[in-house]
N, C-alpha and C positions, 0 to 999 in steps of 0.2 A: 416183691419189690416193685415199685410205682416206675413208669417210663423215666430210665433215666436221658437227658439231654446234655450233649456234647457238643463244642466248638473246636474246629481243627483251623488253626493258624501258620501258614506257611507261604513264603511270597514267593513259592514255584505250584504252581498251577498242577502240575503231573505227581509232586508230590503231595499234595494235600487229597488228589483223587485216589493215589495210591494207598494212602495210611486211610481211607476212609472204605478202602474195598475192600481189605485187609481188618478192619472192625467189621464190616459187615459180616463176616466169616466168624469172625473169635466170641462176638459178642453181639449178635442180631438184634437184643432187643432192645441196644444202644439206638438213642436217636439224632444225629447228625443235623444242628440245627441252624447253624452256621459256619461258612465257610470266609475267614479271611487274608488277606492277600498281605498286610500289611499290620504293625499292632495298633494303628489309629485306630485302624478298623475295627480291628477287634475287639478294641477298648467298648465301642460304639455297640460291634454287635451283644458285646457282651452286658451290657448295660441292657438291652432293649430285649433279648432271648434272656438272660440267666441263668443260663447253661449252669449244671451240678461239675461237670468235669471240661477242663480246656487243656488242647492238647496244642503248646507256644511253642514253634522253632525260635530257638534262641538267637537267632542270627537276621533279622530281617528287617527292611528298609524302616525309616520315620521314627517309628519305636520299637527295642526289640523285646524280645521274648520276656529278656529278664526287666524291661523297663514296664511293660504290661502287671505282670509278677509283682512289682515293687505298688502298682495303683492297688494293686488286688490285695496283698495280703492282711492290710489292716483294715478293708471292709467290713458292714457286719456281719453277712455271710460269705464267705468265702470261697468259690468254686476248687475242687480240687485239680490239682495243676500234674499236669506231666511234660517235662520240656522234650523237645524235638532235638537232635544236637547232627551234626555231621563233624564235632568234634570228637572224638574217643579217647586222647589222651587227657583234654579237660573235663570229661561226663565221668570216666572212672575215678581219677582221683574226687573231685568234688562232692558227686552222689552216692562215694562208698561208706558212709557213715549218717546219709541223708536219709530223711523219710520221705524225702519227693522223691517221686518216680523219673524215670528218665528213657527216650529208646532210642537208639543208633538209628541213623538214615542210611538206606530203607529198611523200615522195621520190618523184620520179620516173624513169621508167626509165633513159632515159639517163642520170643521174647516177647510180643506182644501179648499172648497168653497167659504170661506171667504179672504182668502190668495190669490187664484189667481182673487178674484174681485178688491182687490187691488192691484196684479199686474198689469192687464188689464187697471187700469186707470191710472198705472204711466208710461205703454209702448205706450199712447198713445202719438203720437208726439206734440200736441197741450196741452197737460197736463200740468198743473201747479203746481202741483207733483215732475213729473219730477223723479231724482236720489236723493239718499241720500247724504245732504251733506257730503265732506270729514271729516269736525268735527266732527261732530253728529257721526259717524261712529267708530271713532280711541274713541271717548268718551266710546261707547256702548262697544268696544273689550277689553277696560282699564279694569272696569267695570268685563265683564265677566271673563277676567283670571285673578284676586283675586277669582272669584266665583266656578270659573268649575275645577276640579282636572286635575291632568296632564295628557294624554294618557298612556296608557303603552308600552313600546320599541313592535316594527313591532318583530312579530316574525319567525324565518327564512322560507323560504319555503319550504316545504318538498322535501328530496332528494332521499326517498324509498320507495318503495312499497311492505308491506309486504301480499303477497297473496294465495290462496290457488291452486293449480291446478293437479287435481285428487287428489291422495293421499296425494303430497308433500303439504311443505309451500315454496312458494318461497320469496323472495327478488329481489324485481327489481329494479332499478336503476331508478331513472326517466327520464332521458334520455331517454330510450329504449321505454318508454308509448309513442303510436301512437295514439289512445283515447281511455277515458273511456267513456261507454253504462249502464246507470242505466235498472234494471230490479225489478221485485215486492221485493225482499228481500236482493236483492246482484246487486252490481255493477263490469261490466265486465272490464278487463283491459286490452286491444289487445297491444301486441306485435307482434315483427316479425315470432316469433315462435311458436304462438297461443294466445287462451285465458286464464286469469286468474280471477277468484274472489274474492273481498273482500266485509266486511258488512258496508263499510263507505258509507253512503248515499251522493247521489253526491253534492246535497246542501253542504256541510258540507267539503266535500271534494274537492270542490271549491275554499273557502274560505284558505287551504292551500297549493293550487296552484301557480308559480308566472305567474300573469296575463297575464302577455308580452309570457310568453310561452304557454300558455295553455289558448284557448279560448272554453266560453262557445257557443255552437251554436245552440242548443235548450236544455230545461228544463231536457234532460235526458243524454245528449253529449254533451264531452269538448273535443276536438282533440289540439295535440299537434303544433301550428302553423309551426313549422319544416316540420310536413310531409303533408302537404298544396300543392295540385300541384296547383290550381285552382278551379272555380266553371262553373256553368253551371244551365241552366233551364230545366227542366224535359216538357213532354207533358202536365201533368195540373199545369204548372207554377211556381213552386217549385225551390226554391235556393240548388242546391245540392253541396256537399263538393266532390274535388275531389282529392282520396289519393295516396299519390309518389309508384309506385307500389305495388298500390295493387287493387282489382277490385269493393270492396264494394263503395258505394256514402252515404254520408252522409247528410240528409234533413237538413236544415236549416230553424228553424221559423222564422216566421216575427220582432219576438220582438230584434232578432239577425242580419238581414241582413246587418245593419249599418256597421258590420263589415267589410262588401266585398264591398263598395261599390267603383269601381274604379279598381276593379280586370279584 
């Protein structure tokens, strides 16, 4: 079977890493090709990747899961869909007679084990499986929005940063953030004119970032895509970030390189 490529859709940050570490485990030689935060998003990246399989929390700001679901299933290819749910009283009833897939939040492995054994036979080209019919589909999405409550409004992204540096507390603009550097108790926030810190853990602080400007590039750093000159490989192989003057480089993990790729 050919690489197949996957999009994981969740607008909590720690869960989308979590169900994508948890494939990496059950199913390696799945390829994680987009990450999004929102269904606008996904709409987007899903248009621009074409991901074979999307894995949509039903529940999520702008558009959700099942509104993403409803653009998709009269496409003319179809990605196969598996929704996200943190509901359990509405995923049993609903997907007990369904051919979508479905996993409880946080999935675990053995139920995830089981999810992509049924993906694996519906992606096989000779499968009699195959895609979920168009019916069956709009039936199942009817169905869950009578059941699942509405998201709540995207809330805006943060425009300030209020931080500490030496004595003062400053205010900064987010604009001015070139990136933040998590450390054991404090998260650093370089600007042009030094460092500042605050106690927001960067997971966390992530999550009220806007995506398109502020990428994460490893588990402890998110650089402002603005001051991005380029990248480059180190002597032992390393994706390093390279920033609009200034001299430091920033690692980039593997779980992030997707982002540059083409740079």
């Amino acid at each position: 079977m050919d690489t197949i490529r996957a999009l994981i859709a969740d607008d909590e940050a720690h869960l989308r890493e979590y169900l994508e570490s948890q494939l990496k485990t059950v199913w390696p030689e799945l390829r994680v090709v987009a990450r999004a935060a929102n269904g606008i998003e996904a709409l987007r990246m899903i248009d621009e990747e074409a991901p074979e399989v999307v894995f949509l929390d039903i529940r999520m700001p702008g558009l959700t899961g099942l509104d993403v679901a409803a653009k998709l299933v009269d496409s003319p290819k179809p990605p196969h869909i598996v929704f996200v749910t943190a509901y359990d009283q509405y995923a049993v009833e609903a997907f007990e007679h369904s051919a979508v897939d479905y996993l409880l939040k946080p999935a675990n492995i053995e139920r995830l084990e089981k999810t992509v054994a049924k993906l694996k036979v519906r992606l096989k080209p000779a499968s009699a499986e195959g895609a979920v019919p168009a019916a069956a589909l709009h039936a199942l999405l009817a169905q869950l929005a009578v059941a699942v409550p509405a998201a709540a409004p995207a809330a805006a992204p943060l425009q300030w940063i209020r931080a500490t540096h030496g004595e003062e507390t400053r205010l900064i603009p987010i604009d001015d953030v070139i990136y933040f550097q998590s450390n054991d108790k404090y998260t650093s926030v370089f600007v042009a004119d030094g460092e500042s810190l605050i106690r927001t853990p960067i997971s966390k602080l992530r999550e009220q970032l806007d995506e398109q400007q502020f990428w994460q590039i490893h588990r402890s750093v998110i650089v402002a895509a603005r001051h991005v000159a380029g990248t480059r490989q180190d002597f032992r192989g390393r994706l390093m970030v390279q920033l609009k003057g200034r001299p430091e480089q920033l690692v980039v993990s593997r779980n992030y390189v997707d982002l540059f790729r083409g740079m």
